[in-house]
LOLO-733941 format. One record per residue (C-alpha): x, y, z; residue in three letters. Coordinates in steps of 0.25 Angstrom, whole numbers, padded with zeros to 4 digits, always signed. Each point is the difference from the previous one (the first is absolute). Example, Ala and Ser with C-alpha at 12.3 -4.5 7.8 and 13.67 -1.06 7.14 Angstrom:
BEGIN
+0049-0018+0031ALA/+0006+0014-0002SER/
END
This chain:
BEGIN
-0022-0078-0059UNK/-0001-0002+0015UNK/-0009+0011+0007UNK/+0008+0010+0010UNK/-0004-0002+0013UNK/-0002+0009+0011UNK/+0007+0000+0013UNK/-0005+0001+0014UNK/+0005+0008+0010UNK/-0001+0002+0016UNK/-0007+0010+0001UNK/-0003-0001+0015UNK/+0013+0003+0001UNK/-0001+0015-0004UNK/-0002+0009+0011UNK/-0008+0012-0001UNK/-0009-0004-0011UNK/-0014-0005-0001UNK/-0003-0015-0007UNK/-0011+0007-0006UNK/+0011+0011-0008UNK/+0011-0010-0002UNK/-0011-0012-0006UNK/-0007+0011-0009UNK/+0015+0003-0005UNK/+0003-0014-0002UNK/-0014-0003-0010UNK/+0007+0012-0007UNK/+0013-0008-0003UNK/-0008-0012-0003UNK/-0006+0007-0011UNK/+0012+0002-0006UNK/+0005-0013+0002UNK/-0014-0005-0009UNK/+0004+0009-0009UNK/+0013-0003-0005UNK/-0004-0012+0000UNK/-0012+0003-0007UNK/+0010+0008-0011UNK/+0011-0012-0001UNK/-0012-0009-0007UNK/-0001+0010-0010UNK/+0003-0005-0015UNK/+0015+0000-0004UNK/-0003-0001-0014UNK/+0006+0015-0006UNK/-0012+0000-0011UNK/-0010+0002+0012UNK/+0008+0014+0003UNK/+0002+0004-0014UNK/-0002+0016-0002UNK/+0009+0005+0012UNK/+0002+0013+0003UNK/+0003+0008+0012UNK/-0012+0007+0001UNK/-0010-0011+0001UNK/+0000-0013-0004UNK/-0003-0014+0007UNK/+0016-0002+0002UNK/+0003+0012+0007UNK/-0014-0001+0009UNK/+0006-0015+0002UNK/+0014+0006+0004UNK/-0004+0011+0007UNK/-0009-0009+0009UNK/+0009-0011+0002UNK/+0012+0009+0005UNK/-0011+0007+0011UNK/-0005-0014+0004UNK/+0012-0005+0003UNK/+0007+0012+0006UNK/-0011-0002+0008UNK/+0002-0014+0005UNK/+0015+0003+0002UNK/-0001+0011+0009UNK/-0012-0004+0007UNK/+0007-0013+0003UNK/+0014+0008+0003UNK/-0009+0010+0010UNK/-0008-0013+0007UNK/+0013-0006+0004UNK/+0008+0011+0003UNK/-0012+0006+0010UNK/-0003-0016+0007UNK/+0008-0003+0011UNK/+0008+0010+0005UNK/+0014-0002+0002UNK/+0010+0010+0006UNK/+0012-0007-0006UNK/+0006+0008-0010UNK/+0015-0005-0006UNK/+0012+0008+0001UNK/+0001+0000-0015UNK/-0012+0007-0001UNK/+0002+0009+0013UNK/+0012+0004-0007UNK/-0006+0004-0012UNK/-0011+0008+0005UNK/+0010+0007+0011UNK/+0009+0004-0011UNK/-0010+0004-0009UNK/-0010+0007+0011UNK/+0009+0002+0012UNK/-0010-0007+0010UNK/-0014-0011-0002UNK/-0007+0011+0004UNK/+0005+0010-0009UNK/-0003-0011-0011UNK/-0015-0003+0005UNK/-0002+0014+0003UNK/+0003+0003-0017UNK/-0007-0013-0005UNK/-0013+0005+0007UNK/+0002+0014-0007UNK/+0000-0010-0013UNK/-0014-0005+0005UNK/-0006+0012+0004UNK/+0005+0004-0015UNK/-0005-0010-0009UNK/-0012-0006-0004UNK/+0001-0015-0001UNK/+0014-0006+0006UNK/+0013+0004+0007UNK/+0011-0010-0004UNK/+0012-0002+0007UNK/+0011-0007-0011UNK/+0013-0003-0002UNK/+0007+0005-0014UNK/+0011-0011-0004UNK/+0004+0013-0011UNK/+0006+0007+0013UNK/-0002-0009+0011UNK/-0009+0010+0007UNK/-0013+0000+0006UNK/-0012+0008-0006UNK/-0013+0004+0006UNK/-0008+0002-0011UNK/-0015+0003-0003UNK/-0010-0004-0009UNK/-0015+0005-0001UNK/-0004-0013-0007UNK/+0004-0014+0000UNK/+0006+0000-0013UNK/+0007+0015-0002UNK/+0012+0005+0008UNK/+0009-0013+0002UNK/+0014+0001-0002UNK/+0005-0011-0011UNK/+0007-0013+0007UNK/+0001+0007+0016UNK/-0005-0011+0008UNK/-0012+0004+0009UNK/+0004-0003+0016UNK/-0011+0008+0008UNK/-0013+0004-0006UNK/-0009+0009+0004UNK/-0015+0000-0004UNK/-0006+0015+0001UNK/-0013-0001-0008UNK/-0011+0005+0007UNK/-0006-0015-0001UNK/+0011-0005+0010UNK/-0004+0009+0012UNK/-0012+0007-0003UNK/-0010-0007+0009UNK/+0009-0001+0011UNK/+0007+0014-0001UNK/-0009+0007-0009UNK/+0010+0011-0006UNK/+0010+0001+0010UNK/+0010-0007-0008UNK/+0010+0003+0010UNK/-0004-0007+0011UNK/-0001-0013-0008UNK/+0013+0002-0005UNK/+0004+0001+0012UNK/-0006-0013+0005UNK/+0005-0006-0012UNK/+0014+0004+0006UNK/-0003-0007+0012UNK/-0003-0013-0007UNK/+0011-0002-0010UNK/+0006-0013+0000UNK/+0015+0004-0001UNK/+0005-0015+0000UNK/-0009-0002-0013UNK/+0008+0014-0005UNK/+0014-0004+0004UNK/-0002-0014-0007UNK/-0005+0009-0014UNK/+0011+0008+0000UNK/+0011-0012+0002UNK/-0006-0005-0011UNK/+0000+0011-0009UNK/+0015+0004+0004UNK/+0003-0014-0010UNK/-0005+0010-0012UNK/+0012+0006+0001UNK/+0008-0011-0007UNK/-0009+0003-0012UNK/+0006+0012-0002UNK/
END
């Protein structure tokens, strides 16, 4: 099995942030990156994991720390692009949506941020193919709090690790300049994708 590799963002590009915060953040996804990849070289044979049980046992230490390191990954790498290269471009689709939903952008910006300053470890904006709305949910860690098949289209990274040394624990503020350096072309193009879910359903 092939090792994942990570991907590299422009990080120049993001306005408002220090190098130093923003390359501290990115050694914290490569570690997650080495760790899965780490986990998928574990043996596959069942008799290595015989005697499992859900309160301890090799398996579920395996299952447990697979599901965080990837999370991990996946919404670090969702996060980086979102966050590189701003773009004001947002589709109508997606306009659409979020009006009808929230009644304004801003009005939809101003309650995802409440879903920062609320949680501990992620703000996810989705789209739910069940009702073909769009969620902002919350999750304190990288592997609790996701909705089953919604389809991540802007993530927001609000553990401490993400700001602190730029904006010690005024979380608002670097959401706020997170706001500023959204990539909304790189949103819009999520969300067209995910419409196409709709067909599974």
């Amino acid at each position: 099995m092939a090792d994942l590799k990570a991907k590299t963002y422009n990080f120049e590009s993001i306005k408002g942030m220090t190098s130093k915060q923003l390359d501290e953040h990115y050694k914290l996804y490569l570690g997650y990156i080495n760790k899965i990849n780490e986990i998928d070289k574990m043996s596959k044979n069942s008799q290595f994991y015989s005697g499992s049980n859900p309160t301890y046992s090799t398996m579920r230490s395996l299952k447990m720390g697979e599901t965080y390191s990837l999370d991990g990954v996946i919404l670090h790498q969702y996060y980086f692009q979102n966050i590189t290269n701003s773009n004001d471009y947002i589709s109508d689709k997606l306009i659409n949506i979020i009006c009808t939903q929230w009644g304004c952008l801003d009005n939809f910006l101003s309650y995802l941020k409440e879903v920062c300053l609320a949680m501990r470890g992620w703000a996810v904006v989705c789209f739910d193919p069940l009702t073909s709305l769009l969620r902002i949910t919350g999750s304190d860690l990288h592997d609790y709090g996701p909705i089953w098949c919604a389809y991540p289209i802007l993530v927001i990274d609000v553990y401490e690790h993400a700001y602190f040394m730029d904006f010690g624990t005024n979380r608002a503020k670097y959401i706020d300049v997170m706001f500023k350096n959204l990539n909304w072309k790189v949103i819009s193009s999520r969300f067209k994708k995910c419409i196409s879910l709709l067909e599974c359903y």
